[in-house]
Backbone as a ProteinNet text record, in pm:
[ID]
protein_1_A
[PRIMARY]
XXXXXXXXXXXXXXXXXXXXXXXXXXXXXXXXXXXXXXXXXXXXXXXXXXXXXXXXXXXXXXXXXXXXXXXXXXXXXXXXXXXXXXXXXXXXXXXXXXXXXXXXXXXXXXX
[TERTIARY]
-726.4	-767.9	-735.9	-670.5	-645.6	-761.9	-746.7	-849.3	-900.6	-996.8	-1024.9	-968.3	-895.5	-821.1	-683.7	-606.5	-470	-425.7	-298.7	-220.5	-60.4	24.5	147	229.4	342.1	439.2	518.9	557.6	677.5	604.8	722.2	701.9	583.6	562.1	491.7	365.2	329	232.9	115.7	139	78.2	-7.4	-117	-216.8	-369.8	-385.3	-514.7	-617.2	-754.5	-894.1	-923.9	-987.7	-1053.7	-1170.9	-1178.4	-1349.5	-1468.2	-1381.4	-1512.3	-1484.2	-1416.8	-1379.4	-1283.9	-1303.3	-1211.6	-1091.6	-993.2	-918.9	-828.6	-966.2	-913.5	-891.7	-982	-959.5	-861.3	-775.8	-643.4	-557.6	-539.5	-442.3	-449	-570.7	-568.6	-536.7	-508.7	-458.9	-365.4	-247.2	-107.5	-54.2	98.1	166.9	101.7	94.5	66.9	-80.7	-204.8	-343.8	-384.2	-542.2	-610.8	-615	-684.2	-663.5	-689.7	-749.9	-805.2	-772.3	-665.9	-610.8	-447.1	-373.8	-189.1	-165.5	-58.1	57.6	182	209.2	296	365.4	489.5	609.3	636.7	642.5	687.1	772	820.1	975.2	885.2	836.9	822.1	910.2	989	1102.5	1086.4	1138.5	1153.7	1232.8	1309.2	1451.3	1452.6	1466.7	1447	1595.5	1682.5	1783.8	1871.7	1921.9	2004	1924.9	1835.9	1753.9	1743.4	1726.9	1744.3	1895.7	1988.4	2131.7	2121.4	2079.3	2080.2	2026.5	1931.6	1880.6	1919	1978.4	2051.8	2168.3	2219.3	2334	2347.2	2250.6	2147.5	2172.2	2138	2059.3	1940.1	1860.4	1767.6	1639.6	1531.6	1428.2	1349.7	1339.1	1292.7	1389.4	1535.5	1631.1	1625.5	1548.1	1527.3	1398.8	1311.5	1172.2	1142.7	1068.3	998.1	843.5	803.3	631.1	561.6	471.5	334.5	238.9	128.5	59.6	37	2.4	-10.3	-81.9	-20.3	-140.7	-222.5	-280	-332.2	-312.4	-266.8	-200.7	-134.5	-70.3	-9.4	-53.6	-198.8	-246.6	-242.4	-232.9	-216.2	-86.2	12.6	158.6	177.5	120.4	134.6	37.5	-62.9	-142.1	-70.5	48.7	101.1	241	239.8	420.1	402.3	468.1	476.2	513.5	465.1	510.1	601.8	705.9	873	847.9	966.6	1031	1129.2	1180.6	1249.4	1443.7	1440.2	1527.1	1580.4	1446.1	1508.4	1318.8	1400.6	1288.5	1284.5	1149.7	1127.4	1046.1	1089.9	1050	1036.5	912.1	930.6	1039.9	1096.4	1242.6	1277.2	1107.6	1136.4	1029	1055.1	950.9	854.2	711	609.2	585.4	566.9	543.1	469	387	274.2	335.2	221.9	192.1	279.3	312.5	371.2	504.3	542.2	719.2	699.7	822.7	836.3	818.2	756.7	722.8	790.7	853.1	972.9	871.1	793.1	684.7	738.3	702.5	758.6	608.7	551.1	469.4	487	444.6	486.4	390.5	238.1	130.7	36.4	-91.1	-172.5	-300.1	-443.9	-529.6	-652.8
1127.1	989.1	935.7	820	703.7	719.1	726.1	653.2	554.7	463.9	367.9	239.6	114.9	29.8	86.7	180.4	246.2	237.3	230.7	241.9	257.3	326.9	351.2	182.6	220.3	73.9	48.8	153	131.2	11	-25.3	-152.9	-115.5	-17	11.1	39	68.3	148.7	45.4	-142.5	-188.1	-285	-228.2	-322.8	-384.5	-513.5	-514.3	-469.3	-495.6	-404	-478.6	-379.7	-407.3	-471.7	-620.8	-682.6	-654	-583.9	-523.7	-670.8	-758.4	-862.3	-752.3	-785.3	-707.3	-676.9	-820.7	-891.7	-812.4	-780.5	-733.8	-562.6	-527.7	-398.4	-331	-431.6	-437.3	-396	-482.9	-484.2	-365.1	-251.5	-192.9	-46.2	-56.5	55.7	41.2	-21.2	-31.8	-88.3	-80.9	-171.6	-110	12.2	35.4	78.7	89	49.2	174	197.1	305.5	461.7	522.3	670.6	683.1	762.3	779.8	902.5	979.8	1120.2	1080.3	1129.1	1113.1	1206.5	1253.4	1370.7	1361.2	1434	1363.3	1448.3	1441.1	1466.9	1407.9	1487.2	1384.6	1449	1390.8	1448	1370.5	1488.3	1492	1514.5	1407.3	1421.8	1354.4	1366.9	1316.8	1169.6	1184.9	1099.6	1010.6	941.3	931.8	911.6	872.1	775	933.1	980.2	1121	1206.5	1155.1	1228.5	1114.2	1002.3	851.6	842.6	843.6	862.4	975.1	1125.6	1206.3	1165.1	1107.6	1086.6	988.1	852.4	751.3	827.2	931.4	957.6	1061.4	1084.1	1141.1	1282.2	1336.4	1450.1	1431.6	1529.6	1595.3	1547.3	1527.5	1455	1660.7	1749.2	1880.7	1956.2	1927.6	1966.3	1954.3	1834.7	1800.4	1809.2	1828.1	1850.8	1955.2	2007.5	2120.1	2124.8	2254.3	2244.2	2225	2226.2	2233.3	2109.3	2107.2	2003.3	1903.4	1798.5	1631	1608	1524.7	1434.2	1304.6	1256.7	1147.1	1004.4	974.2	846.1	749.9	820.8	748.8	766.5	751	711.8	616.4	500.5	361.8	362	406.7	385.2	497.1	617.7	650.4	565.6	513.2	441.5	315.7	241.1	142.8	149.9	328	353.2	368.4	330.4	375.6	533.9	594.2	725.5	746.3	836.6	860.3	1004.8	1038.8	1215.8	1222.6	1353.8	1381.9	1359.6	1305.7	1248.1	1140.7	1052.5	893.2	891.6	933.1	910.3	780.4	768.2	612	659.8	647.3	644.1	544.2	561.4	480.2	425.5	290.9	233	247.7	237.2	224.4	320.5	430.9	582.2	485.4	574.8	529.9	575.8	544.6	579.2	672.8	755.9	827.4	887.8	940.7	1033.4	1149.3	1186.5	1315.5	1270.8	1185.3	1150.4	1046.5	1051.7	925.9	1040.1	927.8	1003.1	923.4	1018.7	949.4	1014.3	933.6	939.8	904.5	1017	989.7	1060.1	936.1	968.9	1053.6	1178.9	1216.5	1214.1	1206.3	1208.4	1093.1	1085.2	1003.8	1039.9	1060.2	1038.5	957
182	176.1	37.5	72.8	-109.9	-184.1	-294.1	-378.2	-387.5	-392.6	-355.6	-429.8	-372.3	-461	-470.4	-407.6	-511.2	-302.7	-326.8	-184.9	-264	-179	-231.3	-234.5	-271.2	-292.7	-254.8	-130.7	-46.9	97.1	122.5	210.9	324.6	361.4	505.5	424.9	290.8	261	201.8	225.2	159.9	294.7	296.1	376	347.1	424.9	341.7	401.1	341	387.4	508.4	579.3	670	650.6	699.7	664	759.6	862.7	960.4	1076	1068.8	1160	1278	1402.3	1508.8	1485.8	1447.9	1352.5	1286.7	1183	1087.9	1085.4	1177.8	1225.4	1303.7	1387.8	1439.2	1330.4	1288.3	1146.5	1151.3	1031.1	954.7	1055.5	1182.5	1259.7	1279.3	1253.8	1232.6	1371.5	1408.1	1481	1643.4	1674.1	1783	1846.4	1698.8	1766.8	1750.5	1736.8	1791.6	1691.7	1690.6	1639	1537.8	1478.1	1392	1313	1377.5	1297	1364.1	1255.6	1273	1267.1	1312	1302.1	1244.6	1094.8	1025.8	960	943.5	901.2	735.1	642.8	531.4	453.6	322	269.4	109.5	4.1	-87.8	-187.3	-281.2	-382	-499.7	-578.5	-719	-707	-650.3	-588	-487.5	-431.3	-274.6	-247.2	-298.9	-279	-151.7	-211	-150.8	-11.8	-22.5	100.9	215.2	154.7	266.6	335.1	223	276.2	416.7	369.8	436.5	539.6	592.1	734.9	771.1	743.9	793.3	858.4	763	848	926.2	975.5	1096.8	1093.7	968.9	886	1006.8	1086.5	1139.9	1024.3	1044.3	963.4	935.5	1056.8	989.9	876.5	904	827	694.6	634.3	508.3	468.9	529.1	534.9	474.7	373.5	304.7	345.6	408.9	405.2	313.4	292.8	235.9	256.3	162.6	221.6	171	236.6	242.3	145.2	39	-34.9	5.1	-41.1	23.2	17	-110.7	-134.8	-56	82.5	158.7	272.5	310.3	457.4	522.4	446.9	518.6	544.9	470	548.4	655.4	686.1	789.3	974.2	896.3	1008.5	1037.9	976.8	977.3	1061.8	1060.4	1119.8	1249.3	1359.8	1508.5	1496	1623.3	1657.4	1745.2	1660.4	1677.8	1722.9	1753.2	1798	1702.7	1719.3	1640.2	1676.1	1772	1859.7	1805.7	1770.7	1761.5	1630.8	1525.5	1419.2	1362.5	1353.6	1243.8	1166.7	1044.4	899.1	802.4	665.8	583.6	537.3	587	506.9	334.6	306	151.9	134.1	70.7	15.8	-23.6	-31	-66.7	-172.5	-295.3	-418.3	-450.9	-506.7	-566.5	-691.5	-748.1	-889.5	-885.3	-763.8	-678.7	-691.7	-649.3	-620.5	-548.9	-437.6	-342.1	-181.7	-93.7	25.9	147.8	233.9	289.3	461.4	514.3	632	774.9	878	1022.8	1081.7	1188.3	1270	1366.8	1392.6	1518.1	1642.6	1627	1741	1640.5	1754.9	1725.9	1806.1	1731.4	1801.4	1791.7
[MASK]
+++++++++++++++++++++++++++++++++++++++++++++++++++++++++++++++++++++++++++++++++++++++++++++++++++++++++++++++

């Protein structure tokens, strides 16, 4: 979970608060609604530029993928992304910033 006030700076990762309006609670569950835990794929780098090339030019999204685990900085841009396969991936267009690097995010489940 973000820190409170701090959200990453890539395009998907910037939303506003929820005022507790229905409204506004739509919003803050992203384009396709609902769930409260994601399933997520991400690409932690120093760089982003060479790893974006790589999957535009349809580089496999596990192919470039390194394990380990999730920081938190970028939860709102994963609650903001639709859920893709690995078939036909959708990812952050523009990395999401953090302290860590840039985070390059693909939804894969939702609950």
């Amino acid at each position: 979970m973000p820190p409170k006030g701090k959200s990453g700076s890539g395009k998907v990762g910037r939303r506003g608060a929820a005022s507790g309006s229905e409204s506004a609670n739509k919003k803050a569950q992203g384009p396709k609604g609902g769930g409260n835990a994601v399933k997520v794929r991400h690409i932690l780098c120093e760089k982003h530029g060479k790893v974006t090339e790589k999957l535009k030019s349809g580089m496999r999204f596990n192919e470039v993928m390194t394990r380990g685990s999730m920081v938190g900085p970028f939860q709102e841009a994963t609650f903001a992304l639709p859920v893709s396969g690995m078939d036909k991936p959708v990812f952050t267009d523009s990395p999401v910033k953090t302290k860590f690097g840039y985070h390059i995010i693909m939804v894969e489940g939702r609950k």
